[in-house]
KOLDO-882168 format. One line per field, with one value per residue: x, y, z of N, C-alpha, C, O, CB in turn; residue in one letter; chain. Coordinates in Angstrom, 1 decimal. Atoms other than C-alpha are relative to their C-alpha. Glycine has a CB too. Example, Ala and Ser with C-alpha at 12.3 -4.5 7.8 and 13.67 -1.06 7.14 Angstrom:
BEGIN
n_east	c(0.9,-0.9)
n_north	c(-1.2,-1.1)
n_up	c(0.0,0.0)
ca_east	c(12.3,13.7)
ca_north	c(-4.5,-1.1)
ca_up	c(7.8,7.1)
c_east	c(0.9,-0.8)
c_north	c(1.2,1.1)
c_up	c(0.0,0.8)
o_east	c(1.9,-0.3)
o_north	c(1.2,2.2)
o_up	c(0.7,0.9)
cb_east	c(-1.0,0.4)
cb_north	c(0.0,0.5)
cb_up	c(1.2,-1.4)
r	c(A,S)
c	c(A,A)
This chain:
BEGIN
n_east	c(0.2,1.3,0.0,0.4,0.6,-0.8,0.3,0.1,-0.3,0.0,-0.7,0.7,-0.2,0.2,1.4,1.1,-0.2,0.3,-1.2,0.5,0.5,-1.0,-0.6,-0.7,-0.9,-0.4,-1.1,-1.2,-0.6,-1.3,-0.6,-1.5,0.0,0.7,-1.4,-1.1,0.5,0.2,-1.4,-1.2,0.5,-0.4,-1.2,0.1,-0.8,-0.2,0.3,1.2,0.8,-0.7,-0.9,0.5,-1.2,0.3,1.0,0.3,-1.0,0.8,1.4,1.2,-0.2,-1.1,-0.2,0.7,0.8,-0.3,1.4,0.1,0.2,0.9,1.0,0.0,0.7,1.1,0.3,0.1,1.4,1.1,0.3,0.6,1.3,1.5,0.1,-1.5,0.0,-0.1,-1.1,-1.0,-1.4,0.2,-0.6,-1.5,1.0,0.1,-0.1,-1.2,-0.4,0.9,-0.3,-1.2,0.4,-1.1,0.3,1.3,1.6,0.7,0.4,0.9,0.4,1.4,-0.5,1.1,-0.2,-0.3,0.4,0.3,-0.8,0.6,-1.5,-0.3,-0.6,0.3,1.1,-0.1,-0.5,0.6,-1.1,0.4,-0.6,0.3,-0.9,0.0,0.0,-0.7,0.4,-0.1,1.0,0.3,0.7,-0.9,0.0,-1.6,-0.6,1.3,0.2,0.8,-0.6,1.1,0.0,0.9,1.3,0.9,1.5)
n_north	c(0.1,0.9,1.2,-0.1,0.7,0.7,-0.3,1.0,0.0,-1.1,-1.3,-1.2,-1.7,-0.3,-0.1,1.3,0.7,-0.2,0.6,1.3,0.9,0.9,0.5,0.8,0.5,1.5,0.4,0.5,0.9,-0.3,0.9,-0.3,-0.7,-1.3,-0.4,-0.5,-0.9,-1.2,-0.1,-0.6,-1.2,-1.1,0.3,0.2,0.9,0.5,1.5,1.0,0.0,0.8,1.1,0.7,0.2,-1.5,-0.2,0.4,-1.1,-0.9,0.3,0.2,1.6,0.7,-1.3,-1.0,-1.5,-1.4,-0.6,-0.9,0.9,0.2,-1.1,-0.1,1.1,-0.5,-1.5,0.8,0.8,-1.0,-0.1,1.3,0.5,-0.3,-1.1,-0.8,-1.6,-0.9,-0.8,-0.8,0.2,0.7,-1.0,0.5,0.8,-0.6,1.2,1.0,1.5,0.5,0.7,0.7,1.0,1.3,0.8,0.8,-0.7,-0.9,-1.4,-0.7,-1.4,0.2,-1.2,-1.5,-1.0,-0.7,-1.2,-0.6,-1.2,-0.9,-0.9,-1.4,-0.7,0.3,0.5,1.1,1.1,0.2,1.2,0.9,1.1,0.9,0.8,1.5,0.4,1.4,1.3,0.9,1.1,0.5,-0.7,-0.4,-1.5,-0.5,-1.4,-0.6,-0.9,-0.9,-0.3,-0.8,-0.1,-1.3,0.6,-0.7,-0.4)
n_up	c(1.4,0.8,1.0,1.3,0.9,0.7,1.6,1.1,1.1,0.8,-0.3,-1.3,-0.1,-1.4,-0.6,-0.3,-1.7,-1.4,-1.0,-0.2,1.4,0.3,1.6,-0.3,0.8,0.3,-0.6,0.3,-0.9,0.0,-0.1,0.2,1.1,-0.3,-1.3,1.0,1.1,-0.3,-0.7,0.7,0.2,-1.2,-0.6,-1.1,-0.3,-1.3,0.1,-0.4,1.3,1.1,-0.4,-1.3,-1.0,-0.8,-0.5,-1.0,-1.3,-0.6,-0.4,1.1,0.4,1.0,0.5,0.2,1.3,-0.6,-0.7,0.9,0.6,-0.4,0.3,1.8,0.4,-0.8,0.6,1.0,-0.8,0.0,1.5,0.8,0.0,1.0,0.4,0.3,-0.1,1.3,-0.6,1.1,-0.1,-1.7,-0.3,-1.4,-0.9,-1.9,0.1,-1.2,0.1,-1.1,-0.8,1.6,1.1,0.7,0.7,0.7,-0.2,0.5,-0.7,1.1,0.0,0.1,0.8,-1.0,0.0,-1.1,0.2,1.1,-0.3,1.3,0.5,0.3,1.4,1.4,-0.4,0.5,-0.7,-1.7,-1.5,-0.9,-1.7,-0.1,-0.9,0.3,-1.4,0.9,-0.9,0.7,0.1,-1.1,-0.3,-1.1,0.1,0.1,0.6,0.2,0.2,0.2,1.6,1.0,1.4,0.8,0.8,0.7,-1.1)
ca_east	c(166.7,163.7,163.9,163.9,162.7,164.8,165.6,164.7,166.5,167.6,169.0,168.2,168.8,169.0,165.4,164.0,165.9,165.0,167.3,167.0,166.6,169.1,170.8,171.8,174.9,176.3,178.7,182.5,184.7,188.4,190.9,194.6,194.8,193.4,196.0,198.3,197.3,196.4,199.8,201.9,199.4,199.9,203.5,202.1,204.0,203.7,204.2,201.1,199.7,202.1,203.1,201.0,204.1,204.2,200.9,200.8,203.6,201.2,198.5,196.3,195.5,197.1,197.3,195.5,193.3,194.8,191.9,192.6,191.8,188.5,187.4,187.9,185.9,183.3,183.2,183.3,180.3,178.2,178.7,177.2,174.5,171.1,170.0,172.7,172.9,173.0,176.6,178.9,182.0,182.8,183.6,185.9,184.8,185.2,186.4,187.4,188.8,186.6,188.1,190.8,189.9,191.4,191.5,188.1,185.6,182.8,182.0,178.7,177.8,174.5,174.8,172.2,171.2,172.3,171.9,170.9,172.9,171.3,174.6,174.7,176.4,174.5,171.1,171.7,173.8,173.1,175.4,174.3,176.0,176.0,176.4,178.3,178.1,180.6,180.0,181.3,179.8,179.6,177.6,180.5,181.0,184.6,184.9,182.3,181.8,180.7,181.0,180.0,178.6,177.6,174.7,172.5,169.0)
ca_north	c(218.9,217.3,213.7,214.5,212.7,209.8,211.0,209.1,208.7,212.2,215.6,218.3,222.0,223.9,224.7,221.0,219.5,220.3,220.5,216.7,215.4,212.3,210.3,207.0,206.0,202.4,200.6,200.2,197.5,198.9,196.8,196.5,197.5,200.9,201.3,200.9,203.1,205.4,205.3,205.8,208.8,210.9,209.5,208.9,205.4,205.2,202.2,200.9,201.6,199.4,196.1,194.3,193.6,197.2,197.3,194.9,196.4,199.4,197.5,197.0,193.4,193.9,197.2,200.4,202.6,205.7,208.1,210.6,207.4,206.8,210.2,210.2,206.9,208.7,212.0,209.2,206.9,210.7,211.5,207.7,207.9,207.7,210.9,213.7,217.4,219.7,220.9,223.4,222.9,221.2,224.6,222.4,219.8,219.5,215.6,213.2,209.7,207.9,204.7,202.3,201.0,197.6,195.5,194.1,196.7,197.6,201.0,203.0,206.7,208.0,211.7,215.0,218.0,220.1,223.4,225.6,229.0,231.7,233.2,237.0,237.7,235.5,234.5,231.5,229.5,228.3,226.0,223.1,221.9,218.5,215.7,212.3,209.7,206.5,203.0,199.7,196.2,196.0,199.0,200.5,204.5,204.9,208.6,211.3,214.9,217.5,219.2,222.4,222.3,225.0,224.0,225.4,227.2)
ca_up	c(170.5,168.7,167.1,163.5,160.3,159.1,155.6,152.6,149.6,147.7,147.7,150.9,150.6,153.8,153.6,153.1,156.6,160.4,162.9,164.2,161.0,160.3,157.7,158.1,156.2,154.6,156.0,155.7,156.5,157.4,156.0,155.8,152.5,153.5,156.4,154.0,151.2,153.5,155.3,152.0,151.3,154.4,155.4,158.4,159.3,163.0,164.2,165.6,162.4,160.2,162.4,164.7,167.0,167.6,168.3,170.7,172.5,173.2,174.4,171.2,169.7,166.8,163.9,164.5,161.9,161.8,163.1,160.5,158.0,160.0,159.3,155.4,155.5,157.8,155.2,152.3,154.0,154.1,150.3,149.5,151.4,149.6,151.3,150.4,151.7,148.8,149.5,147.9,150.5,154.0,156.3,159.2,161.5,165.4,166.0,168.8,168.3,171.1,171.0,168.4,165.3,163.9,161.2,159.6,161.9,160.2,160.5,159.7,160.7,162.3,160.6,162.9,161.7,164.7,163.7,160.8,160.3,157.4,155.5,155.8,152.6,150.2,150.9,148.6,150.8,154.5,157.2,158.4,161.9,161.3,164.3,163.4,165.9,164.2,165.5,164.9,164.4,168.1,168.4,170.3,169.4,167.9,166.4,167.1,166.4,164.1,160.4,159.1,155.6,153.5,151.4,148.7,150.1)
c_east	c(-1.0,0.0,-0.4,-0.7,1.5,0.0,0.4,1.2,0.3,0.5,-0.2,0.7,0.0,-1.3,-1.0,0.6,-0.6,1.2,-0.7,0.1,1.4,0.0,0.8,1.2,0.0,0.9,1.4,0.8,1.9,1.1,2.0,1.1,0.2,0.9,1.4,0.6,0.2,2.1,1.1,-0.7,0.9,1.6,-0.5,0.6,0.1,-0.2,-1.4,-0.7,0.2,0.2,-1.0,1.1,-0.1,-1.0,-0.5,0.7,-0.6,-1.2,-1.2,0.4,0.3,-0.3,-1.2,-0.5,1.0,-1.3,0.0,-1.0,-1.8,-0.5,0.0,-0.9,-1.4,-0.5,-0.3,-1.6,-1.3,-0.1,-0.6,-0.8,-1.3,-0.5,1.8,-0.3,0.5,1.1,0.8,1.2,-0.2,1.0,1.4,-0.7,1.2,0.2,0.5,-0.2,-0.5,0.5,0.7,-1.3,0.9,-0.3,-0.9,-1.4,-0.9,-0.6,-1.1,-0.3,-1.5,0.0,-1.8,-0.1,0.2,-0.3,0.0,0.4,-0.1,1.6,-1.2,0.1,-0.5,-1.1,-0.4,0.6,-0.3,1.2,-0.6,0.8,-0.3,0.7,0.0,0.2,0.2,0.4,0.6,-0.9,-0.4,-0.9,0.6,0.7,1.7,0.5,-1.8,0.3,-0.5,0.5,-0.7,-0.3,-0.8,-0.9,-0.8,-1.0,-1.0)
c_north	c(-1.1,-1.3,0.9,-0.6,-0.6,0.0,-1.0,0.3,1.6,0.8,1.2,0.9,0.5,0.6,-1.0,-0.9,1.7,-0.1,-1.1,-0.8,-1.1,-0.6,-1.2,-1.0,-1.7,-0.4,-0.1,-0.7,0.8,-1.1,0.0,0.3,1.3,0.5,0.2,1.1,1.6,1.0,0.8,1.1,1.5,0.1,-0.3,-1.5,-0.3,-1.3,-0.9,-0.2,-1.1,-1.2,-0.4,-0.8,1.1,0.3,-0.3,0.5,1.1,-0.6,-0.5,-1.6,0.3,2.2,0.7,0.8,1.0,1.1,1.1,-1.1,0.0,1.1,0.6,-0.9,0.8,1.0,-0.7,-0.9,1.5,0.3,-1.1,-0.1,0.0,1.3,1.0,1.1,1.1,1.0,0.4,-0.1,-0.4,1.6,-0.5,-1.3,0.0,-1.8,-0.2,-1.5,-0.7,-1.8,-0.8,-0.4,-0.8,-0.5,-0.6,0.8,0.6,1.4,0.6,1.3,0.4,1.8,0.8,0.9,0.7,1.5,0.4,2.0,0.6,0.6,1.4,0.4,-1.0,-1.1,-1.5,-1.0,0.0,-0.6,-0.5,-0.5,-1.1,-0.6,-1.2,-1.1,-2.1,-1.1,-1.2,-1.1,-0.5,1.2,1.2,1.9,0.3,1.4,0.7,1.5,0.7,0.7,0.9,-0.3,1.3,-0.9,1.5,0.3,-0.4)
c_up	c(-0.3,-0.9,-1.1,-0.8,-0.3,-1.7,-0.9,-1.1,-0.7,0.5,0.9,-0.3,1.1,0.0,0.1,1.2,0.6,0.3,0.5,-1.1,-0.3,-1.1,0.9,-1.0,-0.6,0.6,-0.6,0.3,-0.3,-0.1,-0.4,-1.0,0.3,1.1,-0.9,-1.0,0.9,1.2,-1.4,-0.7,0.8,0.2,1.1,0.6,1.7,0.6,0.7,-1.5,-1.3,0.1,1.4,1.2,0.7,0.6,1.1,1.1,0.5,0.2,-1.0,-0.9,-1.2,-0.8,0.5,-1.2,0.5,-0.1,-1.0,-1.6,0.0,-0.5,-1.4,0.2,0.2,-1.4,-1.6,-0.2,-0.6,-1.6,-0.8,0.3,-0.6,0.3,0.4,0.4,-1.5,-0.2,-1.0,0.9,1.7,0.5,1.2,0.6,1.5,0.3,0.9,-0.4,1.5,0.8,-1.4,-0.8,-0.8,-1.4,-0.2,0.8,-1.2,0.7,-0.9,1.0,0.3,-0.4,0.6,-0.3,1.3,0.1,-1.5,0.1,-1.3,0.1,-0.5,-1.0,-1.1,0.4,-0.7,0.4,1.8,0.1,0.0,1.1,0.3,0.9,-0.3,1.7,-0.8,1.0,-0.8,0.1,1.0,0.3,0.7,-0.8,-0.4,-0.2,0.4,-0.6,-1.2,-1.6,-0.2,-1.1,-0.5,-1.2,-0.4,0.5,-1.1)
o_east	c(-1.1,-0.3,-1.3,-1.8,2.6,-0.6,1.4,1.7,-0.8,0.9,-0.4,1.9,-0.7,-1.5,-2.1,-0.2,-0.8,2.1,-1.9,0.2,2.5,-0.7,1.5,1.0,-1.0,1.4,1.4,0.9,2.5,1.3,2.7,2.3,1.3,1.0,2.2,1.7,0.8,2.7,1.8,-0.1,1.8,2.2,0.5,0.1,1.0,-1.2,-1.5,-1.1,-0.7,0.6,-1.0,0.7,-0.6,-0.8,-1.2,0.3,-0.3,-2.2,-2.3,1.4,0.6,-0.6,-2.2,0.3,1.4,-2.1,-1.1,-1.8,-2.5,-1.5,-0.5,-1.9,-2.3,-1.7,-0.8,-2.4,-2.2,-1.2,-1.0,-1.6,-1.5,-0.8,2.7,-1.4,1.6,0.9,1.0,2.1,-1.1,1.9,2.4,-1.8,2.3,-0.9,1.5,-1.2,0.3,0.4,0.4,-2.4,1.9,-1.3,-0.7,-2.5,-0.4,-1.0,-1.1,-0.3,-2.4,0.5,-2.9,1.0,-0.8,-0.7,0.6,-0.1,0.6,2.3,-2.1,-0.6,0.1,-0.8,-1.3,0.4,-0.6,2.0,-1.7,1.1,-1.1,1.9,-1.0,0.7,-0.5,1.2,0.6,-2.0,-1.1,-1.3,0.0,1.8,2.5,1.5,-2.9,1.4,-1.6,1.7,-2.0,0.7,-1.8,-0.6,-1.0,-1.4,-2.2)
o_north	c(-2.1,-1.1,1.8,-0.9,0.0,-0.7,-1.7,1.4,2.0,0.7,2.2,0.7,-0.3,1.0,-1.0,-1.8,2.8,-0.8,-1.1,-2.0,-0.5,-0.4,-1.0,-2.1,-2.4,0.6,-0.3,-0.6,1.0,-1.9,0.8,0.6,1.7,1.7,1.0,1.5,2.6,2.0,1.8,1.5,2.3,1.2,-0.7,-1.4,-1.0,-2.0,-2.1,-1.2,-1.6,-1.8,0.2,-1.8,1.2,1.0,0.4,0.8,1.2,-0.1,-1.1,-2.1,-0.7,3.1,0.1,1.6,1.1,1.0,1.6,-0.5,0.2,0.9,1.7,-0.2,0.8,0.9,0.0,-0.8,1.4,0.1,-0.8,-0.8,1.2,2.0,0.9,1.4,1.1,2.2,-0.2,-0.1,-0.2,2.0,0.0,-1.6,0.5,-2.3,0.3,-2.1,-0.5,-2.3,-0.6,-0.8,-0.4,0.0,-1.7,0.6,1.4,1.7,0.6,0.9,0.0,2.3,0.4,1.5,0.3,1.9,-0.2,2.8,0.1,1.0,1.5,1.4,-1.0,-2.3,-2.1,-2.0,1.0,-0.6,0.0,-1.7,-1.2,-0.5,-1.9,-0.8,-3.0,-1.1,-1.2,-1.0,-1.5,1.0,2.1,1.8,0.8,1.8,0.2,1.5,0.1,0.5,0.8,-0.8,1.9,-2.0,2.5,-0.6,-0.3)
o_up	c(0.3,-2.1,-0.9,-0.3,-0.3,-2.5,-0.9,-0.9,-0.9,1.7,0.2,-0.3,1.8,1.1,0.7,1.6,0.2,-0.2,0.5,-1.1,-0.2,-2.0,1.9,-1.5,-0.3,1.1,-1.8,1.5,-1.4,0.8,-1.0,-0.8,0.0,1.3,-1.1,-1.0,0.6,1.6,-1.2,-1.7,0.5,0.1,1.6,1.7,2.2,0.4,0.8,-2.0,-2.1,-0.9,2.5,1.9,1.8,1.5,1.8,2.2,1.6,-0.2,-0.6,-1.3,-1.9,-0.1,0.7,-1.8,1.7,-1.1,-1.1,-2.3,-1.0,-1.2,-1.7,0.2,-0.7,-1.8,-2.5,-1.2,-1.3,-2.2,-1.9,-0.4,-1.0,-0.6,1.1,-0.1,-2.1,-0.6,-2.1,0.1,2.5,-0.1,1.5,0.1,1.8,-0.1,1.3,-0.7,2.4,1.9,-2.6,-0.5,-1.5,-2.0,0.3,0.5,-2.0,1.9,-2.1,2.2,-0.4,0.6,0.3,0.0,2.0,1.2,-2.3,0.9,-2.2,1.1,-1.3,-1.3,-2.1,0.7,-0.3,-0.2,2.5,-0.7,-0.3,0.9,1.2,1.1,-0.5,2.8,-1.1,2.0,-2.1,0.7,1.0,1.5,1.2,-1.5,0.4,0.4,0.3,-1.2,-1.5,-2.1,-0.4,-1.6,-0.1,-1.6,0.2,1.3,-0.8)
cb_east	c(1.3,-0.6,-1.1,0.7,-0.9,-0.2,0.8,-1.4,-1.0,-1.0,0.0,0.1,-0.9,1.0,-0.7,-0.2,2.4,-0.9,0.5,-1.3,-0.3,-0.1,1.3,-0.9,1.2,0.3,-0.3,0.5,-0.5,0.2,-1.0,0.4,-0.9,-1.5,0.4,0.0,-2.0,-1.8,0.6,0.8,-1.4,-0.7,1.0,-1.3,1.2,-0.6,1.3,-1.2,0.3,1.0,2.0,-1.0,1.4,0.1,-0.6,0.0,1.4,-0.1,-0.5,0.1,-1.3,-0.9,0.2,0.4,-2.2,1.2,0.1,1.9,0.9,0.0,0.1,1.5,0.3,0.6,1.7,1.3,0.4,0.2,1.3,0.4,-0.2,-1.3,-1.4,0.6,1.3,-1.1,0.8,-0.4,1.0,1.1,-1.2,0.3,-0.5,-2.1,0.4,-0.5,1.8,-1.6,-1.0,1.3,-0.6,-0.2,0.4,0.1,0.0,-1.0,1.5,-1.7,0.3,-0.9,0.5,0.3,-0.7,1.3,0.8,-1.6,1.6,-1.8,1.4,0.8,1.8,1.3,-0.9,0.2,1.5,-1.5,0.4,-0.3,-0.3,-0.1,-0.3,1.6,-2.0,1.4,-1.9,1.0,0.5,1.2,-0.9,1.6,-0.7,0.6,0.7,-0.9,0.6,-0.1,-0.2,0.3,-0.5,1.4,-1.0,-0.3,-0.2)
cb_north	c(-0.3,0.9,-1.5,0.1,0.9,-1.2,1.2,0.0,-0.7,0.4,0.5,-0.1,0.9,0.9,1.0,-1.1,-0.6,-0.7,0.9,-0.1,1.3,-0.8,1.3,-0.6,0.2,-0.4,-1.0,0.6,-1.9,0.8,-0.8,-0.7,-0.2,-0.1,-1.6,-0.7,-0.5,-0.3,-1.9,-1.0,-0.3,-0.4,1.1,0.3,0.3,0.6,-0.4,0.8,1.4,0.4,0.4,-1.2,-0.1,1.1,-0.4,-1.1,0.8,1.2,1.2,1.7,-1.0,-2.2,0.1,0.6,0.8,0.6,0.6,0.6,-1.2,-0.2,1.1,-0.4,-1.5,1.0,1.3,-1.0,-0.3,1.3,0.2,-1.2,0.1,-1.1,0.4,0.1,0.4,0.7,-0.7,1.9,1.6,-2.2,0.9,1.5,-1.9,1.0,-0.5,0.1,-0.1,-0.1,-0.5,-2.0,0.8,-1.5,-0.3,-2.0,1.3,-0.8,1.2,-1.1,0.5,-0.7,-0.4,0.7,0.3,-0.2,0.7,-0.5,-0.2,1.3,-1.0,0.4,0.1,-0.6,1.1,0.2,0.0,-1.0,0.1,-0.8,0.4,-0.3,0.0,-0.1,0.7,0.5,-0.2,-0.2,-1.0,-0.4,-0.6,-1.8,0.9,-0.5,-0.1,0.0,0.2,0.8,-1.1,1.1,-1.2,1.4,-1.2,-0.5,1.8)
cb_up	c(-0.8,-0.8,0.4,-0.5,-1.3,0.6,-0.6,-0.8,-0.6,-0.4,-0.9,1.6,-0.7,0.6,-0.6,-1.6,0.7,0.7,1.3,0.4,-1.7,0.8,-1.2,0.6,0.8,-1.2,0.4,0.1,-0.7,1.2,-0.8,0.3,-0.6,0.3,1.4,-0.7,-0.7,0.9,0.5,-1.0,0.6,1.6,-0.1,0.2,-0.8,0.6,0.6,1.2,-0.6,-0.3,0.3,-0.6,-0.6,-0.7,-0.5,-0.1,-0.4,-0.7,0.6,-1.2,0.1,-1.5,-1.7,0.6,0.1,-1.0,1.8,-0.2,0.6,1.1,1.1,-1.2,0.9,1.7,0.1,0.1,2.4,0.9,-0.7,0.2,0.8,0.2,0.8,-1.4,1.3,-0.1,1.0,-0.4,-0.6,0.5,0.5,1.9,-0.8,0.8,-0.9,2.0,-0.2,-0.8,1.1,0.3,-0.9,0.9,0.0,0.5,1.0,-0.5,0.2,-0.7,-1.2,1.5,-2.2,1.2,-0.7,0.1,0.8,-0.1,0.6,0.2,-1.8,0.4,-0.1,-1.0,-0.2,-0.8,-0.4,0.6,1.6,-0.7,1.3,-0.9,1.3,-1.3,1.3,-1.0,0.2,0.1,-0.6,0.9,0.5,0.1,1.6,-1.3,-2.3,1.4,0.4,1.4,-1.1,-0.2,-0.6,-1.1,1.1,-0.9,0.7)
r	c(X,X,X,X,X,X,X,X,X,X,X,X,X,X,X,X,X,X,X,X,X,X,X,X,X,X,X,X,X,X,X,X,X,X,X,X,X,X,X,X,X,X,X,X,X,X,X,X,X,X,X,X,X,X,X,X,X,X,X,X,X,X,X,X,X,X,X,X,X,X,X,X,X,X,X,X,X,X,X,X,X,X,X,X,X,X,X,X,X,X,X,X,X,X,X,X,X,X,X,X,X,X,X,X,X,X,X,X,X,X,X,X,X,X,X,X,X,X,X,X,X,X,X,X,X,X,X,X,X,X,X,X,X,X,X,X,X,X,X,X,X,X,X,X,X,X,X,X,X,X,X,X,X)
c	c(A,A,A,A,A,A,A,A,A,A,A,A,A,A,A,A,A,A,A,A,A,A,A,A,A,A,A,A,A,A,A,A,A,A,A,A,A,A,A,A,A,A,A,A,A,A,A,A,A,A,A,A,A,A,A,A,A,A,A,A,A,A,A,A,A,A,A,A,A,A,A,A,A,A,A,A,A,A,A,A,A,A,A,A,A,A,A,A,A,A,A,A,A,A,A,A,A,A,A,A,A,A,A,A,A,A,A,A,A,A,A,A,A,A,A,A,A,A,A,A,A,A,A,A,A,A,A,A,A,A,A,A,A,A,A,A,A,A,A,A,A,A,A,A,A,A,A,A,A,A,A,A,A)
C-alpha cells in the first residue's frame, strides 16, 4: 500500500480520500473515572477492572481499562478529529487488544484508509476499510485493527 496524504482539517466523502490516506487523531487520557462510569454502564465489574489489589494479583501494576472502554475512546477520538469521514453508519470492526491499558495513559489513534468498496445497490454510498493502529504515551501499540464505514460518495 502507498503512503497516503495526511488529511487536513474537514469533511471526506469516499471520492475525495485514497487508499493510504491518514488521519491523525487527539489525544485521550484514560482515567479512573472512566473505568468507573464505564463499568456501571456495561455491568462489566471484573475484577481487575475495579480494585488495584485484584489487579495486582494477576500480574498488572494496578486497575486495567476495559478493552471494550478503549475502543469507544478510539471510535470517540475519530469523530473529534479535525479531518472527518463523511459517514452515514459504522458497518462492524475487526479488533485486537495488543496489550493493557492503565490508569492515566494517554492514548491517540493513527486512523488508514485501507480500502475503498463502491456499493452495488446505491451508487450514493461507498465503504471505507479503515486501519486504526492505538498507541500510548510511550509510543507502545495497545489496541489495533479495523472499521468498516459507509460514507457518502
Amino acid at each position: 500500500m502507498s503512503r497516503g496524504r495526511d488529511l487536513n482539517a474537514g469533511r471526506y466523502s469516499f471520492a475525495a480520500v485514497e487508499v493510504g490516506d491518514r488521519v491523525q487523531t487527539g489525544l485521550v487520557t484514560v482515567t479512573g473515572e472512566a473505568i468507573d462510569r464505564f463499568a456501571d454502564l456495561s455491568g462489566d465489574r471484573f475484577a481487575i477492572h475495579m480494585d488495584d489489589d485484584a489487579a495486582r494479583a494477576k500480574g498488572f501494576p494496578g486497575r486495567v481499562a476495559h478493552g471494550l472502554l478503549v475502543l469507544s475512546l478510539v471510535d470517540g477520538l475519530k469523530n473529534q478529529a479535525p479531518a472527518q469521514f463523511d459517514a452515514i453508519a459504522s458497518l462492524g470492526w475487526d479488533w485486537t487488544f495488543s496489550a493493557p491499558v492503565f490508569i492515566g495513559d494517554v492514548l491517540e489513534v493513527e486512523i488508514t484508509v485501507l480500502e475503498k468498496i463502491e456499493s452495488r445497490s446505491n451508487p450514493a454510498r461507498g465503504i471505507l476499510r479503515l486501519g486504526f493502529v492505538v498507541t500510548d504515551q510511550n509510543g507502545d501499540t495497545v489496541q489495533r485493527g479495523t472499521n468498516k464505514l459507509m460514507v457518502h460518495c
